[in-house]
Residue frames relative to the residue before (quaternion, step in Angstrom):
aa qw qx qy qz dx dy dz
X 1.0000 0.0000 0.0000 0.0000 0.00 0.00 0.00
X 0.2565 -0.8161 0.4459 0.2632 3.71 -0.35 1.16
X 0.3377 -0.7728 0.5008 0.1948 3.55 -0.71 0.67
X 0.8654 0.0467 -0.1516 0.4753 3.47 1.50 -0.15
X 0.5231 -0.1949 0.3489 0.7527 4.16 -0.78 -0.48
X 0.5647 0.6219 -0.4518 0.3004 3.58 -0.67 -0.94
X 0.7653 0.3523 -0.2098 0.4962 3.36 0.06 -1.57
X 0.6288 0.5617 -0.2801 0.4588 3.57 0.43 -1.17
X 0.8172 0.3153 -0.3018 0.3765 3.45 0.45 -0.77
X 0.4322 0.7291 -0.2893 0.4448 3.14 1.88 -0.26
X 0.7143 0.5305 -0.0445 0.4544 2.97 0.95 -1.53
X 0.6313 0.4870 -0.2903 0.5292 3.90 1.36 -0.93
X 0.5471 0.6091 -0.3497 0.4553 3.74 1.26 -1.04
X 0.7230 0.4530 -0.2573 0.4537 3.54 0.55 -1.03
X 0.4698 0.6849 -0.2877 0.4769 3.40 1.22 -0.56
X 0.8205 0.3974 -0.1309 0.3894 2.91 0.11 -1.60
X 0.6404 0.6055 -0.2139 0.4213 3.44 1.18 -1.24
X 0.5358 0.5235 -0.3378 0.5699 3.86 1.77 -0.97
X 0.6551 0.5552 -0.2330 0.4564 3.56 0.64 -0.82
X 0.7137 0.3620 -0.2570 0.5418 3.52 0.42 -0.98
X 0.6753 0.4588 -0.2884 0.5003 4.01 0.68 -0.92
X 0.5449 0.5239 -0.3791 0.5338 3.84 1.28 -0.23
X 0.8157 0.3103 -0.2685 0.4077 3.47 0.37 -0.55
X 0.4588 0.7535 -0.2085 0.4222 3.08 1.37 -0.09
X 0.8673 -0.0627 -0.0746 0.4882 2.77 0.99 -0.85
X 0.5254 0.4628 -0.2417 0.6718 3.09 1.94 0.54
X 0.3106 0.8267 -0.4437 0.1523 3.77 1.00 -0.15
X 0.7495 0.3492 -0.2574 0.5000 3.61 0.92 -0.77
X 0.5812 0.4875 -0.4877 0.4320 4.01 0.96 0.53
X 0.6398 0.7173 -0.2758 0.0074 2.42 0.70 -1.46
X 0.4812 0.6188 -0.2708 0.5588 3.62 2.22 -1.42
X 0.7617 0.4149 -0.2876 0.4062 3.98 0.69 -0.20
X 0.5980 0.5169 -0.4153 0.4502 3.92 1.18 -0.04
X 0.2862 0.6635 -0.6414 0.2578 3.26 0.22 1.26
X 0.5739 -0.6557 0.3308 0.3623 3.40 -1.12 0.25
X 0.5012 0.5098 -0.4742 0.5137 3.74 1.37 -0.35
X 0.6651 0.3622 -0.3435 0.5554 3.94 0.13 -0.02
X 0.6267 0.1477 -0.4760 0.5990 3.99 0.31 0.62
X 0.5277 0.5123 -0.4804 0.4779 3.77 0.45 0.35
X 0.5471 0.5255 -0.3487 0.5504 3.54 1.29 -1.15
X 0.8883 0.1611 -0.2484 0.3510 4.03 0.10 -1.10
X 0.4683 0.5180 -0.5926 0.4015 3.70 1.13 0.66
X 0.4278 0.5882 -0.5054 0.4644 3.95 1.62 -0.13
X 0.6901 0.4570 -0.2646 0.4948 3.70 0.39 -1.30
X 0.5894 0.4355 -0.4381 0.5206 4.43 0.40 -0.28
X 0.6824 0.5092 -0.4131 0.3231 3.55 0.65 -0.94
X 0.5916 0.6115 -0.3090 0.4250 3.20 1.07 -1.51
X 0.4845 0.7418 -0.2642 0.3811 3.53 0.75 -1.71
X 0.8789 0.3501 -0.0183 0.3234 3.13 0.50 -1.46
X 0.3694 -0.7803 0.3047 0.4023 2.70 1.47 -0.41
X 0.4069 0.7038 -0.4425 0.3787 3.59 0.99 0.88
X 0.4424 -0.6529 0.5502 0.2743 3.22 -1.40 0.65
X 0.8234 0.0420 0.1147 0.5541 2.99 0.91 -1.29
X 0.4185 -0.7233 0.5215 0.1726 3.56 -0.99 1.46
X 0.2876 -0.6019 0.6827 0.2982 3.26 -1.62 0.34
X 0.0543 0.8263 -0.5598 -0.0292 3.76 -1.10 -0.04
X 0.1894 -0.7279 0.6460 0.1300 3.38 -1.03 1.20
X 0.0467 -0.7997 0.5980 0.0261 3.95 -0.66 0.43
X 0.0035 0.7649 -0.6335 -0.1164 3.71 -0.36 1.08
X 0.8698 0.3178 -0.0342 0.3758 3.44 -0.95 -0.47
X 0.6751 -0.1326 -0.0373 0.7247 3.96 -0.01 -1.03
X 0.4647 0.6547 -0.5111 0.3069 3.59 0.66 -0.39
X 0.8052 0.3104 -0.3135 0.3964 3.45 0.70 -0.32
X 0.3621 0.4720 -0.5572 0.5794 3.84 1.07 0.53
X 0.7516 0.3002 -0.4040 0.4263 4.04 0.32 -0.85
X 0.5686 0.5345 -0.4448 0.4395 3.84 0.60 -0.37
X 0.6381 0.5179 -0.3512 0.4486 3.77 0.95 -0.99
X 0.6247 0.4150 -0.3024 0.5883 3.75 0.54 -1.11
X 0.7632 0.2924 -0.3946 0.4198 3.83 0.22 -0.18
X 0.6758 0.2259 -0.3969 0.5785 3.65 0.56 0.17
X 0.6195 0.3388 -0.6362 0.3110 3.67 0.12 0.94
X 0.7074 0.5850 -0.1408 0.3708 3.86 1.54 0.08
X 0.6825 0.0274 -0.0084 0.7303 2.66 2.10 -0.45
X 0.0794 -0.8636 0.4879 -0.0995 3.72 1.23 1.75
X 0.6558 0.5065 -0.2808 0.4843 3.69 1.32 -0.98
X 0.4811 0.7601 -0.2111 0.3825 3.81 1.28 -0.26
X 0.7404 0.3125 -0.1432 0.5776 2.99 1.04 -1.70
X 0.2579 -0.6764 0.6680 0.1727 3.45 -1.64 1.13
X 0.6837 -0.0087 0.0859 0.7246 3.76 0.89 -0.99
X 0.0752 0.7375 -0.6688 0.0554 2.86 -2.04 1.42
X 0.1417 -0.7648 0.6244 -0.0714 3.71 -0.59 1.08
X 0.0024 0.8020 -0.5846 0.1223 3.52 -0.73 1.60
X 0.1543 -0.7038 0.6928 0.0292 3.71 -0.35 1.47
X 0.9427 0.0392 -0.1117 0.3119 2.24 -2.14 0.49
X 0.0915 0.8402 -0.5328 -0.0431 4.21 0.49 0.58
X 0.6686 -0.3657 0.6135 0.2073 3.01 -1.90 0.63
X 0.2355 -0.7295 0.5579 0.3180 3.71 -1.03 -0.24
X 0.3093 -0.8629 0.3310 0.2240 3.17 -0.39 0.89
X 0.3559 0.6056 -0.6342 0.3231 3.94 1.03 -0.13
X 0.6434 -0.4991 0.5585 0.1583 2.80 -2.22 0.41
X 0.6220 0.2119 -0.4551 0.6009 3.78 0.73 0.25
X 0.7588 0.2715 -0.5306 0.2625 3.47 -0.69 0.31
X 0.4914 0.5223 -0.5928 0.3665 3.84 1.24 0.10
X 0.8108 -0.2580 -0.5148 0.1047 2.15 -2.03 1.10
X 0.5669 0.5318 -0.4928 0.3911 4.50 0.75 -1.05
X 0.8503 0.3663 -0.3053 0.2226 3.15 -0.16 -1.78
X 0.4247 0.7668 -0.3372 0.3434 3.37 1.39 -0.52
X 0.7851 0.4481 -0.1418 0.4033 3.35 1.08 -1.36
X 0.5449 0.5186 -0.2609 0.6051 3.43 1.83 -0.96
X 0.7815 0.2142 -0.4166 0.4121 3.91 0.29 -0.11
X 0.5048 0.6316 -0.4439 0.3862 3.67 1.51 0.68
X 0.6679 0.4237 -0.4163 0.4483 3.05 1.34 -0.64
X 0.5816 0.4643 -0.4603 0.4839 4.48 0.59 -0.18
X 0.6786 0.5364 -0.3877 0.3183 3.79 0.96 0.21
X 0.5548 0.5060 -0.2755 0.6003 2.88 2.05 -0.63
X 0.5048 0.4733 -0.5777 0.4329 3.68 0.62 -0.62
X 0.6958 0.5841 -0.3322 0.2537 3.88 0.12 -1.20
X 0.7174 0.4161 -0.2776 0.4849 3.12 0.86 -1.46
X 0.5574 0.5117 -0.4739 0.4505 4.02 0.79 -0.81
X 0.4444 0.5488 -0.5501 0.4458 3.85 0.44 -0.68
X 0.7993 0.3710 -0.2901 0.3733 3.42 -0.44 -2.09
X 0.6762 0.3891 -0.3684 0.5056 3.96 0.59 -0.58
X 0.7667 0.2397 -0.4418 0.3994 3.65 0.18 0.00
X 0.2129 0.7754 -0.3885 0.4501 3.65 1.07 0.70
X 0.7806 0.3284 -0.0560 0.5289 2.65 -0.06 -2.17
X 0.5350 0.6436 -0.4132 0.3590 4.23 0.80 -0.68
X 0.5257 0.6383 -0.2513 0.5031 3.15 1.39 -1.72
X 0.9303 0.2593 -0.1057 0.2368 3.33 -0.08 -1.43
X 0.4932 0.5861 -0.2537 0.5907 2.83 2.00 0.98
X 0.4782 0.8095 -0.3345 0.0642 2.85 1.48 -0.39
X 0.4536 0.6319 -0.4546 0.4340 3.73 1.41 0.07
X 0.6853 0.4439 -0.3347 0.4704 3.74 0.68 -0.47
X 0.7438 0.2389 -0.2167 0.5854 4.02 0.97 -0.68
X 0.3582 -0.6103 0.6962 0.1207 3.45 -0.18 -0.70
X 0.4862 0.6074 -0.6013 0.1819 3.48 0.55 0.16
X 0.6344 -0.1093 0.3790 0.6647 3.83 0.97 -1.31
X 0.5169 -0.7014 0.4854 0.0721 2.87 -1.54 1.83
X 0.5611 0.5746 -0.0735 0.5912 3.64 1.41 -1.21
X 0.5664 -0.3504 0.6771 0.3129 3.79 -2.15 0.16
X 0.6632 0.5151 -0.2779 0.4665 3.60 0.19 -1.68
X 0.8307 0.4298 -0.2833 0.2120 3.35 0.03 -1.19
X 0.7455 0.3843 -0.2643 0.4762 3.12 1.74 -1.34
X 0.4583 0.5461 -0.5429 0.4438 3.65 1.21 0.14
X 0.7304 0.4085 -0.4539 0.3060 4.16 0.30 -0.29
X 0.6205 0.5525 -0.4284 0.3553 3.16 1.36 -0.37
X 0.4982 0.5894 -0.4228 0.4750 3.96 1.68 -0.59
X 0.6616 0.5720 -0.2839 0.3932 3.36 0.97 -0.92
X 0.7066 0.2841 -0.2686 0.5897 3.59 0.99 -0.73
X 0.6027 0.3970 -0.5580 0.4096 4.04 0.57 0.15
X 0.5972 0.5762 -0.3657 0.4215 3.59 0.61 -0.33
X 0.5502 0.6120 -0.3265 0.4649 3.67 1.09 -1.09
X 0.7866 0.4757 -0.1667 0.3566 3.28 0.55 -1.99
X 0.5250 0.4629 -0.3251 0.6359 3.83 1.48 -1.19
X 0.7610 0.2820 -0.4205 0.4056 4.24 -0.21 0.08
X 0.5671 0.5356 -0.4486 0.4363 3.59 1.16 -0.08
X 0.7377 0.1276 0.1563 0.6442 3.10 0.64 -1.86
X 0.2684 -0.5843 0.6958 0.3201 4.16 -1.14 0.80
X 0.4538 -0.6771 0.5258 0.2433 3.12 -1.40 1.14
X 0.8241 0.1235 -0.1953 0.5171 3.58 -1.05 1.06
X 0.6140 -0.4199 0.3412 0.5747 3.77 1.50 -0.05
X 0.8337 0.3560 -0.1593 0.3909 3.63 0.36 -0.98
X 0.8282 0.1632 -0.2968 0.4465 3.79 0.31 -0.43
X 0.2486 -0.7203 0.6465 -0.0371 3.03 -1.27 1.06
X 0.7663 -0.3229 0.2452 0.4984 3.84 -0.87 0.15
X 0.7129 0.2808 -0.3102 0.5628 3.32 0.14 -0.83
X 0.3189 0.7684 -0.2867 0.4750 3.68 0.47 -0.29
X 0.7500 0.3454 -0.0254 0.5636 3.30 0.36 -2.19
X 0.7096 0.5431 -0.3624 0.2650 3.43 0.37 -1.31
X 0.6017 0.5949 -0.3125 0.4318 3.23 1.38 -1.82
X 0.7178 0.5499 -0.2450 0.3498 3.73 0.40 -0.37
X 0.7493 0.4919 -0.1765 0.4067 3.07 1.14 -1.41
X 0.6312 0.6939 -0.1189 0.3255 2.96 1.51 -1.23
X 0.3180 0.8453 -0.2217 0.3676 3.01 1.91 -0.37
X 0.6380 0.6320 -0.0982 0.4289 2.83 1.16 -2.48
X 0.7396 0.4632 -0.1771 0.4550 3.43 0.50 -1.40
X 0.4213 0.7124 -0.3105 0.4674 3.79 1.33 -1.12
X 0.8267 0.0077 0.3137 0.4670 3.01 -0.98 -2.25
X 0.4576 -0.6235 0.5897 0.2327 3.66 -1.19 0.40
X 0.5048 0.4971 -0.4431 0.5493 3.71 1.32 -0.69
X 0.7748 0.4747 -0.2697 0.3188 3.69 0.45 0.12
X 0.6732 0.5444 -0.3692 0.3377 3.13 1.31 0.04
X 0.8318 0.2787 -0.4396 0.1928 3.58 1.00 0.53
X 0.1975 0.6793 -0.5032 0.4963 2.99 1.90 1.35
X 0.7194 0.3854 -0.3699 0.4440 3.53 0.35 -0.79
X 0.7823 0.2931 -0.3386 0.4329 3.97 0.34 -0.86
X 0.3477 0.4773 -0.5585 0.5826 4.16 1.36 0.23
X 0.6637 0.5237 -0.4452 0.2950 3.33 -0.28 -0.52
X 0.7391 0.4415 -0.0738 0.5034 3.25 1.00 -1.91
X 0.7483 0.3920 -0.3155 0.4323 3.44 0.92 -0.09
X 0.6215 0.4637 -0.4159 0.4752 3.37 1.51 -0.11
X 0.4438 0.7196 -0.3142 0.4319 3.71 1.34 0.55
X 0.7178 0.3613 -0.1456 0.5771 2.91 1.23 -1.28
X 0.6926 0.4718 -0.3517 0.4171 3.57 0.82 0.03
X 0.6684 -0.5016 0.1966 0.5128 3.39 2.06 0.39
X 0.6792 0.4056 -0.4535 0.4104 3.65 0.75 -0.34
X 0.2806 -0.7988 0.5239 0.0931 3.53 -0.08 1.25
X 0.4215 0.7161 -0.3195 0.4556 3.56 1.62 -1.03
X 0.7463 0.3780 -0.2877 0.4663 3.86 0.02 -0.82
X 0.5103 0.3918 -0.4897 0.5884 4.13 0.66 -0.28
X 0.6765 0.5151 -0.4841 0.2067 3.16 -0.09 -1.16
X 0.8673 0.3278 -0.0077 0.3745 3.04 1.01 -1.56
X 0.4741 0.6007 -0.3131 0.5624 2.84 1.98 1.23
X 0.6270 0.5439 -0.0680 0.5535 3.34 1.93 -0.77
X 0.7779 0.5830 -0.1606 0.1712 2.82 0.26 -1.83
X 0.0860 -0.6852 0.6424 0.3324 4.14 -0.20 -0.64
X 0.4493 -0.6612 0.5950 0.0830 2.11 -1.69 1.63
X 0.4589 -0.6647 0.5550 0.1990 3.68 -0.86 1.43
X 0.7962 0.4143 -0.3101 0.3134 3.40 0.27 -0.91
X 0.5077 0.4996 -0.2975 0.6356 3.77 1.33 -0.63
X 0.1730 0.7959 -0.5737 0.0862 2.97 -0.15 1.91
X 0.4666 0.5747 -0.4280 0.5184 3.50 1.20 0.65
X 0.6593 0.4205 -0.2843 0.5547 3.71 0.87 -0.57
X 0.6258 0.4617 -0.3791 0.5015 3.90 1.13 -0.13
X 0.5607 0.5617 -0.3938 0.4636 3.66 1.20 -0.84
X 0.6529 0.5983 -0.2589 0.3855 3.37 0.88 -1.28
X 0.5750 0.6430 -0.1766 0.4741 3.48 1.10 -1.27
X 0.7723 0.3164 -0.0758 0.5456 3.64 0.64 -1.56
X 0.5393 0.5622 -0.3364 0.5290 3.95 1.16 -0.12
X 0.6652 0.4324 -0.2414 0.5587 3.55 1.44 -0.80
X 0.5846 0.5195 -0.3181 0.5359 3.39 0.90 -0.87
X 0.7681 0.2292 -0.3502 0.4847 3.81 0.19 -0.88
X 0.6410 0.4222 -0.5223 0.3714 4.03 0.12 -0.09
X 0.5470 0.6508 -0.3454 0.3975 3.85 1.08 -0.32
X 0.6475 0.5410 -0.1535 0.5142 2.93 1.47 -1.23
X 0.5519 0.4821 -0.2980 0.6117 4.28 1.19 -1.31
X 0.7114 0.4611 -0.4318 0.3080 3.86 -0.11 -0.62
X 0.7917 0.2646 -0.2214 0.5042 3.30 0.43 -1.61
X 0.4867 0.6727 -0.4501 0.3286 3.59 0.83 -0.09
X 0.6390 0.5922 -0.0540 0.4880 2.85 1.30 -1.69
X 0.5979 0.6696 -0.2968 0.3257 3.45 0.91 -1.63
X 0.7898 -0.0998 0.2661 0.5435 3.49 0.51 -1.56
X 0.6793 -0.5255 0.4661 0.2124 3.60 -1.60 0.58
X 0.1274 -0.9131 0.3848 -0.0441 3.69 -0.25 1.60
X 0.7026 -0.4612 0.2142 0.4978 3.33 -0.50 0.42
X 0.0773 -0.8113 0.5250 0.2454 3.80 -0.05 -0.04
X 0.6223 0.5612 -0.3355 0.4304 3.58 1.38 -0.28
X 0.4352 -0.6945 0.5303 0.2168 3.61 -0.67 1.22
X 0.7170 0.4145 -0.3757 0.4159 3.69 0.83 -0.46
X 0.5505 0.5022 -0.4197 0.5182 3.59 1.42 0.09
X 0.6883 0.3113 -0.5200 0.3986 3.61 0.53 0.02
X 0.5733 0.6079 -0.2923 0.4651 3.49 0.99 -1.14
X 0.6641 0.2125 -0.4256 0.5768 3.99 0.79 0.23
X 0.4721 0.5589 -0.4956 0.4681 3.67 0.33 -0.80
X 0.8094 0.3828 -0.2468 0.3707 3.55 -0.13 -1.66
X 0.7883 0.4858 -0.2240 0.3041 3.40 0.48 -1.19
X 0.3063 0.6857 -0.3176 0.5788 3.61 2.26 -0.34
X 0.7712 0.3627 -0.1549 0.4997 3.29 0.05 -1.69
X 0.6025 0.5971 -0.4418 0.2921 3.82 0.01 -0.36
X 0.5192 0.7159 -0.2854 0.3694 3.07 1.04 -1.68
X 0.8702 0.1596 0.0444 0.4640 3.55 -0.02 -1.38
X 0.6370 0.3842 -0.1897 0.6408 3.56 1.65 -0.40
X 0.1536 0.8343 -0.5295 0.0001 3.89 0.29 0.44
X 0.5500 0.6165 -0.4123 0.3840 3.68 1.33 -1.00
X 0.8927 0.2592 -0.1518 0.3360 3.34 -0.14 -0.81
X 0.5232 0.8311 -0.1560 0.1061 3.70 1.31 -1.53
X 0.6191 0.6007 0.0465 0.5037 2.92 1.65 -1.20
X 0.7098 0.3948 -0.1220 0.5705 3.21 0.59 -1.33
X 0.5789 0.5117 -0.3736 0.5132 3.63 0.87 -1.52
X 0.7539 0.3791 -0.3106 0.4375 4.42 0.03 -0.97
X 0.7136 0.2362 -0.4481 0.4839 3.65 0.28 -0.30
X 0.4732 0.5169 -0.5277 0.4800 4.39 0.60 0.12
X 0.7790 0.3727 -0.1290 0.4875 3.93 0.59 -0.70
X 0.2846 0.7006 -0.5157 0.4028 3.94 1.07 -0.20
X 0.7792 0.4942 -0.2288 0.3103 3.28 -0.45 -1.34
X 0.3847 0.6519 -0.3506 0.5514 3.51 1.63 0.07
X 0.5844 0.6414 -0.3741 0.3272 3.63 0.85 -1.40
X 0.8245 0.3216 0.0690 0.4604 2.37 0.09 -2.34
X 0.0053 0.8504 -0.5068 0.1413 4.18 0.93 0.77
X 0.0264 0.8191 -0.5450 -0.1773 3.92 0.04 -0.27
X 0.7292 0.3756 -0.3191 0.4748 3.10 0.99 0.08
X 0.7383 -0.5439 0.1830 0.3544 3.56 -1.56 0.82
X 0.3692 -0.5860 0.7047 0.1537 4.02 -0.67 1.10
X 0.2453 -0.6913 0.6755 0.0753 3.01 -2.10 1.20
X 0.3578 -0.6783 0.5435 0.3414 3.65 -1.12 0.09
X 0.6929 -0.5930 0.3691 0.1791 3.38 -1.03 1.12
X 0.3381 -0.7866 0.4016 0.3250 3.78 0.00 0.70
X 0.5249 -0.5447 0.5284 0.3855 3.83 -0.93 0.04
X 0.1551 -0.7801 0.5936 0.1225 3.91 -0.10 1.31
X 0.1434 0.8114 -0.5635 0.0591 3.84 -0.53 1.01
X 0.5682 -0.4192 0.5148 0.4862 3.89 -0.83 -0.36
X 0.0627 -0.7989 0.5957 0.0542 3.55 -0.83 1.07
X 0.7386 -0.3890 0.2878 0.4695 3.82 -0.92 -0.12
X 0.7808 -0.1700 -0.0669 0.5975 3.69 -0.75 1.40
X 0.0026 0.6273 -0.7398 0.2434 3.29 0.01 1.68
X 0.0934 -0.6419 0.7174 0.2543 3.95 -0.65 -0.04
X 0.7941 -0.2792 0.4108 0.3504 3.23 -2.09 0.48
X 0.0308 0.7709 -0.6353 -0.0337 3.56 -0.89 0.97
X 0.2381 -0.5973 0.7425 0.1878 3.88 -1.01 1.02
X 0.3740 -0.3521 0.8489 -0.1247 2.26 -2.27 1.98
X 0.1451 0.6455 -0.7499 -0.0048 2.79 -2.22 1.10
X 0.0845 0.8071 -0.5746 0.1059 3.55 -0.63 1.17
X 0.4823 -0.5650 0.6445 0.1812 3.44 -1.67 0.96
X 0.5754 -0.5381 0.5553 0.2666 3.66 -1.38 1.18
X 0.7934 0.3550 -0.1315 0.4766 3.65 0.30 -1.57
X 0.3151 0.6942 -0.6268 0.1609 4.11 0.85 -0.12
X 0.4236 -0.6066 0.6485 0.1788 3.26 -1.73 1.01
X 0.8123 0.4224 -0.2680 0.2999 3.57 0.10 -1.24
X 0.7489 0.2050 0.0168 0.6299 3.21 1.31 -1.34
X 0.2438 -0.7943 0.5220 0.1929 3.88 0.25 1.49
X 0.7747 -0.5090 0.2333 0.2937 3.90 -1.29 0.75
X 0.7623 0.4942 -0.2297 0.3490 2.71 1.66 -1.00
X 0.3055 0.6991 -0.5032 0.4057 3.47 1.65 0.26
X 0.6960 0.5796 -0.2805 0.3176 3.96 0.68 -0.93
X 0.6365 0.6413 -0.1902 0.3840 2.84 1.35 -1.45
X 0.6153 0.5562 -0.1789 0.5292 3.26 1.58 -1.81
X 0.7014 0.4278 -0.3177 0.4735 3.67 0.62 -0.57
X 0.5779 0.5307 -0.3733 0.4950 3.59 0.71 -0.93
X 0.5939 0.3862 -0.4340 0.5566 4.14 0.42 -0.98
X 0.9362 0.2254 -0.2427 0.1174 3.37 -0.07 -0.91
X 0.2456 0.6604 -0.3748 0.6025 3.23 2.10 0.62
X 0.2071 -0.7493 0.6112 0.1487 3.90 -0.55 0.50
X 0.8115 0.0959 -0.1180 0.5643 3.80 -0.63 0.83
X 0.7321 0.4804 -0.4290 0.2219 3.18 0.35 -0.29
X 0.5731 -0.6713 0.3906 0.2614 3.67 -1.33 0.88
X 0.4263 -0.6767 0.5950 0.0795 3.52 -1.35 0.79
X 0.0493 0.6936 -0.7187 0.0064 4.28 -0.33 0.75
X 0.1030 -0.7220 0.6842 0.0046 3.45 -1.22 1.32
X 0.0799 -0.7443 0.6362 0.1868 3.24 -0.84 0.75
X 0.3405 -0.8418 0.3811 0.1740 3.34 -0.26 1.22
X 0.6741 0.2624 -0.1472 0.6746 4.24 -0.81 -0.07
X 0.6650 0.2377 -0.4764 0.5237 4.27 -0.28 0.67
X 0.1549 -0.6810 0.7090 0.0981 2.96 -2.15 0.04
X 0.1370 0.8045 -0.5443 0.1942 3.89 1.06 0.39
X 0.1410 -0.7871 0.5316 0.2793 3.91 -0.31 0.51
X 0.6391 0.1346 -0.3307 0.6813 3.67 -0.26 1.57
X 0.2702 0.7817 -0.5573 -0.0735 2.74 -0.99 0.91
X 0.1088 0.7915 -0.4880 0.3514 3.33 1.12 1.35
X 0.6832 0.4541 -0.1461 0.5529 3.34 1.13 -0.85
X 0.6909 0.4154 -0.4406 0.3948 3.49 0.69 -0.17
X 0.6149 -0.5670 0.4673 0.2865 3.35 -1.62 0.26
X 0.2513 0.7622 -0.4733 0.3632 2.85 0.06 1.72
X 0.2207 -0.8296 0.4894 0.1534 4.17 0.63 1.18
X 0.6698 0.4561 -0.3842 0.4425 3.75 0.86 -0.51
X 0.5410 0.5593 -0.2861 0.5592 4.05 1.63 -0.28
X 0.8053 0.4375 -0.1416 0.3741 3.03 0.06 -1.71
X 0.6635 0.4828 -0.3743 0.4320 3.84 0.70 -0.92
X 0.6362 0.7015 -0.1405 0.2886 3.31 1.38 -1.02
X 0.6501 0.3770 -0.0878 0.6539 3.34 1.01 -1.78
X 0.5413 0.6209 -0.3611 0.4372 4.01 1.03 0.23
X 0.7921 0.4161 -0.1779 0.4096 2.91 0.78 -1.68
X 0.3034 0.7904 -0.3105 0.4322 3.39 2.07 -0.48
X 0.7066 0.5467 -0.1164 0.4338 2.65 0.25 -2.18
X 0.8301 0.3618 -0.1711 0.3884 3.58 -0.33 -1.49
X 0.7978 0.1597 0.0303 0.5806 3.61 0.79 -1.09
X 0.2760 -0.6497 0.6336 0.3166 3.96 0.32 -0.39
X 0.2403 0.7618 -0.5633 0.2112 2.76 0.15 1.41
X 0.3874 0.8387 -0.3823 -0.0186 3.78 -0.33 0.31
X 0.7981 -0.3348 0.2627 0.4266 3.47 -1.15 0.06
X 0.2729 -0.6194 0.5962 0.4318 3.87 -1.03 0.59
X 0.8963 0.1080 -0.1965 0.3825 3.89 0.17 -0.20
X 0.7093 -0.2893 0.3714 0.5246 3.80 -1.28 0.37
X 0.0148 0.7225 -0.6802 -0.1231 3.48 -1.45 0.86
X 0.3293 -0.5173 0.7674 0.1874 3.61 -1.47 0.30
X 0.0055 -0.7743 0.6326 0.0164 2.77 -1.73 1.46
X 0.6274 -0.5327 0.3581 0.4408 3.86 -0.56 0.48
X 0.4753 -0.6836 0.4232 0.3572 3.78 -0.50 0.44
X 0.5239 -0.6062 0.4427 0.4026 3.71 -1.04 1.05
X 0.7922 -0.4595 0.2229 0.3341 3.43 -1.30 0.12
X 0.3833 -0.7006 0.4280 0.4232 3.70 -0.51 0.42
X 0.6414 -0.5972 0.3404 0.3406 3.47 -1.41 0.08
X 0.2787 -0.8002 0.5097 0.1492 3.58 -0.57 0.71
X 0.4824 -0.6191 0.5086 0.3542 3.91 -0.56 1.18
């Protein structure tokens, strides 16, 4: 979180420098990582294969690429199942997308420092909301004064915490973690947080993901180019959104300052012999807010909507969950589905 011009400009330099060193040495792909053109070569695997028609499961971006492929190649798809969805309209791909991710994460961190609270015999972190939000407040202070153990700093912190808010399989690794910290073994953040220097194939791997994340949405659509539009946008949204807001704009900057040509986002709609596509979305999702589903369901024609209502797990196909799971099977196996949208009861909370 920048505390002054200083930081910001600190922070825009790096930006700018990921950008410039992307085109540099990637400069002639880069106009082609867009997602209608991996839609184009999951068209070209099908062929390959000799299929007429693909199944496809799409959690997360998978379902902005599953959407752009069944609005381009609707006769293609035999069975499709999209978790946890992206919204697909054209103003929120790729900025706005990220500014209503970061008030989804404020929300879900609430529900996870809640639930800490109400656990508080197993962590000790703070008995209260209030309480465990000063202690996030002083571990965050202490990682921007000093990097705990040398290595984690805020961002550091975030890459960890953020988890919590993510996936529920994560919330009582992430607050064990934080509570075996506060009781002095600083050693376990470290080695919950930290990056490992030596695991230099698992860092390549790391920064190969990071830079194709970056080429898509860069690529995807046309970004603000004015620093005073992110710096208000961003600095609006902090205020009341602080968990996530910050970190989320300087990961995405490098969009700004693109040098190479930005695409406009197709119009995702029901195309000719689309079949019935099942949507599954959590009420409380951090990454991909509810209303991304909703927007796709209107704009998907027949196809069915499973809320799991009160959770926010990001996929939840994979959770244990018999009112989800029996469903997005029977889909699967038989095209079977519901005549109308169902709401299901939320899968089970975690248990320390």
């Amino acid at each position: 979180v920048p505390d002054t011009e200083a930081d910001k400009r600190a922070q825009r330099k790096l930006a700018a420098e990921y950008a410039d060193g992307c085109k540099e040495r990637s400069g002639w792909m880069l106009p082609h990582m867009t997602t209608p053109n991996t839609a184009r070569d999951l068209d070209v695997l099908r062929a390959a294969l000799g299929d007429k028609k693909l199944n496809y499961v799409g959690v997360s971006y998978g379902t902005y690429l599953g959407a752009v492929y069944g609005t381009l190649f609707p006769s293609h798809v035999r069975r499709m199942v999209l978790d946890s969805v992206v919204n697909p309209s054209k103003e929120k791909i790729w900025y706005q997308a990220n500014l209503d991710q970061d008030v989804a994460f404020e929300t879900r961190f609430d529900d996870w420092k809640k639930w800490v609270a109400g656990n508080d015999a197993a962590f000790h972190i703070g008995d209260t909301v209030a309480k465990v939000e000063k202690q996030w407040d002083k571990l965050r202070a202490t990682a921007k004064k000093n990097p705990i153990g040398g290595v984690v700093g805020p961002a550091e912190l975030i890459g960890l915490f953020q988890s919590a808010p993510y996936y529920d399989s994560s919330w009582v690794p992430v607050a064990d973690t934080w509570s075996k910290y506060l009781a002095g073994d600083t050693q376990a953040l470290v080695d919950a947080a930290a990056p490992d220097l030596s695991d230099t194939v698992g860092n390549i791997r790391a920064e190969n993901s990071n830079a194709v994340y970056t080429a898509v949405e860069c690529a995807d659509a046309k970004w603000p180019t004015s620093w005073r539009t992110w710096d208000r946008d961003n600095t609006r949204l902090h205020r009341d959104h602080p968990f996530l807001t910050w970190a989320n704009a300087w990961m995405n900057l490098p969009c700004s300052t693109w040098g190479v040509e930005q695409q406009t986002p197709i119009e995702v709609g029901t195309g000719r012999g689309l079949p019935p596509v099942l949507i599954a979305q959590s009420t409380r999702d951090a990454a991909t807010p509810y209303g991304g589903a909703v927007e796709l369901h209107k704009r998907f024609k027949g196809s069915r909507l499973i809320t799991e209502r009160d959770a926010g797990s990001h996929g939840i196909t994979n959770v244990a969950n018999a009112c989800i799971n029996d469903r997005v099977e029977s889909y699967l196996l038989s095209g079977e589905l519901d005549r109308r949208d169902v709401t299901c009861a939320p899968h089970a909370t975690p248990k320390p």
